[in-house]
C-alpha positions as CSV (number, residue, x, y, z in Angstrom):
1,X,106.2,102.7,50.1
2,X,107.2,102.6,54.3
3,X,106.4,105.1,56.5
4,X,108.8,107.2,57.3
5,X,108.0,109.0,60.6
6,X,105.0,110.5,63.0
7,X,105.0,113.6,64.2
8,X,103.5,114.7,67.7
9,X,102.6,118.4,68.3
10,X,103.8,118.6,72.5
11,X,103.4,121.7,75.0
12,X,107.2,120.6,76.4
13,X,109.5,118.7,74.1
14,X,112.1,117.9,76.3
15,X,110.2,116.3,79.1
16,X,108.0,114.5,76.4
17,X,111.3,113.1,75.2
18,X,113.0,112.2,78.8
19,X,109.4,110.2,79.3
20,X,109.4,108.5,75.9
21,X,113.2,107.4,76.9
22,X,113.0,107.1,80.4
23,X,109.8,104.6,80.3
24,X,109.6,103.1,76.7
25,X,113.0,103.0,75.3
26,X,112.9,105.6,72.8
27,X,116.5,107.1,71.6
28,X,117.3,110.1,71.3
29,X,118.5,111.6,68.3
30,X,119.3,114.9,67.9
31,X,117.6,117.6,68.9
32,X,116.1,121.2,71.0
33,X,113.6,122.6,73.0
34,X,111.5,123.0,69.9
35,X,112.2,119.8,67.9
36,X,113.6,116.4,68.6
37,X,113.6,113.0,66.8
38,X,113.7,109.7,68.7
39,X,113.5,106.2,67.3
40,X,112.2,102.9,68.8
41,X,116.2,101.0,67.9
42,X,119.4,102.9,67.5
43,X,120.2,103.9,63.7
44,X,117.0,105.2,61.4
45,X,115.5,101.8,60.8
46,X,112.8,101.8,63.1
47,X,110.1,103.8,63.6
48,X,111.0,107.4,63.5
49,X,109.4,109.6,66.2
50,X,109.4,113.5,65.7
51,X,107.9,116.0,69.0
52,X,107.6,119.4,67.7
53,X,106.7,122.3,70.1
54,X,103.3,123.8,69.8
55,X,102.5,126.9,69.2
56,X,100.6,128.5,72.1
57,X,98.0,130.6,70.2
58,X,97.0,127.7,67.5
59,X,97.4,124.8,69.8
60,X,94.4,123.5,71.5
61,X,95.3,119.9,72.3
62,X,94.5,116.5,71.1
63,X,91.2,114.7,70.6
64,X,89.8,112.6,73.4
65,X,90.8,109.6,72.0
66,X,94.1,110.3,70.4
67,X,96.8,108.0,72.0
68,X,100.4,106.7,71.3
69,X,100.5,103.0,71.8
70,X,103.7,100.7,73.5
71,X,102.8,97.0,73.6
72,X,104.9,94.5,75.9
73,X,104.7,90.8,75.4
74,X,104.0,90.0,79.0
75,X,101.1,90.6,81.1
76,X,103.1,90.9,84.2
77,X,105.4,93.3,82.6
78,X,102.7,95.5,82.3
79,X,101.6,95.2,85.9
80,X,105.3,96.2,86.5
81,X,105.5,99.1,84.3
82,X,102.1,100.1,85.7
83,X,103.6,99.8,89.4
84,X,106.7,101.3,88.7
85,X,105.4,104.7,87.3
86,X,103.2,105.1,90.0
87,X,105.9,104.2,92.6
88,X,108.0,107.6,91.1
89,X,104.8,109.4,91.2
90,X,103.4,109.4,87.7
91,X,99.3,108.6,87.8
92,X,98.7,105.8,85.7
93,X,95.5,103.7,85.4
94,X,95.9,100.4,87.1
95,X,95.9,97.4,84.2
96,X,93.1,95.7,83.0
97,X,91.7,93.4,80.5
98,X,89.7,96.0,78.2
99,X,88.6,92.8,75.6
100,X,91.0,93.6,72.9
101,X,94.1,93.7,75.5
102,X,95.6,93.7,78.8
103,X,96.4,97.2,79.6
104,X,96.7,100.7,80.8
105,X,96.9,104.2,80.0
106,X,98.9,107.3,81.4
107,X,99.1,111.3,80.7
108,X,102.7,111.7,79.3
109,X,104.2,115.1,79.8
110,X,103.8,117.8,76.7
111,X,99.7,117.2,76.5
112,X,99.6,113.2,75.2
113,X,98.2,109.8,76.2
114,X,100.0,106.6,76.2
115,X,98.4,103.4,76.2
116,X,100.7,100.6,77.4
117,X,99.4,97.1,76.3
118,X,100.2,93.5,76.2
């Protein structure tokens, strides 16, 4: 059995999915202001990524330590992506070697985290 797809629960789908594109990649594939998909490689044989709008009245936002995860091979490409987000004004934690990885983490529009590791 594979996994077919996640789903994310976001306050603003279309600015969750410019950020996801813009900054990791992600490819747009089909979608509105209350559902998209994305995927990770062009085609449906990656990872399958689906931001549904929340509802307003039932929606009260992730747990502390929910997070998305992007890992880069390179160190230094971190420190790049790191410097380059908060060069266009996005607050990201500056990298750093948390034991298990090299990394940081930043609030991604629509009410998620991202962690960015290498």
């Amino acid at each position: 059995m594979r996994l077919n797809h996640l789903n994310l629960t976001v306050t603003d789908v279309e600015a969750a999915a410019a950020f996801l594109a813009e900054w990791f990649g992600m490819t747009h594939q089909g979608g509105n202001a209350g559902m998209t998909l994305l995927t990770d490689r062009p085609g449906f044989d990656g990872m399958i990524l689906t931001l549904m709008k929340a509802r307003p009245a039932h929606w009260s936002g992730y747990p502390e330590t929910f997070h998305v995860g992007f890992f880069i091979e390179r160190r230094e490409d971190v420190d790049d992506l790191a410097r380059r987000m908060r060069e266009a004004g996005i607050k990201s934690a500056v990298p750093e070697d948390t034991g298990h990885s090299y990394g940081f983490y930043v609030q991604a529009p629509g009410g998620f985290t991202v962690e960015v590791g290498a």
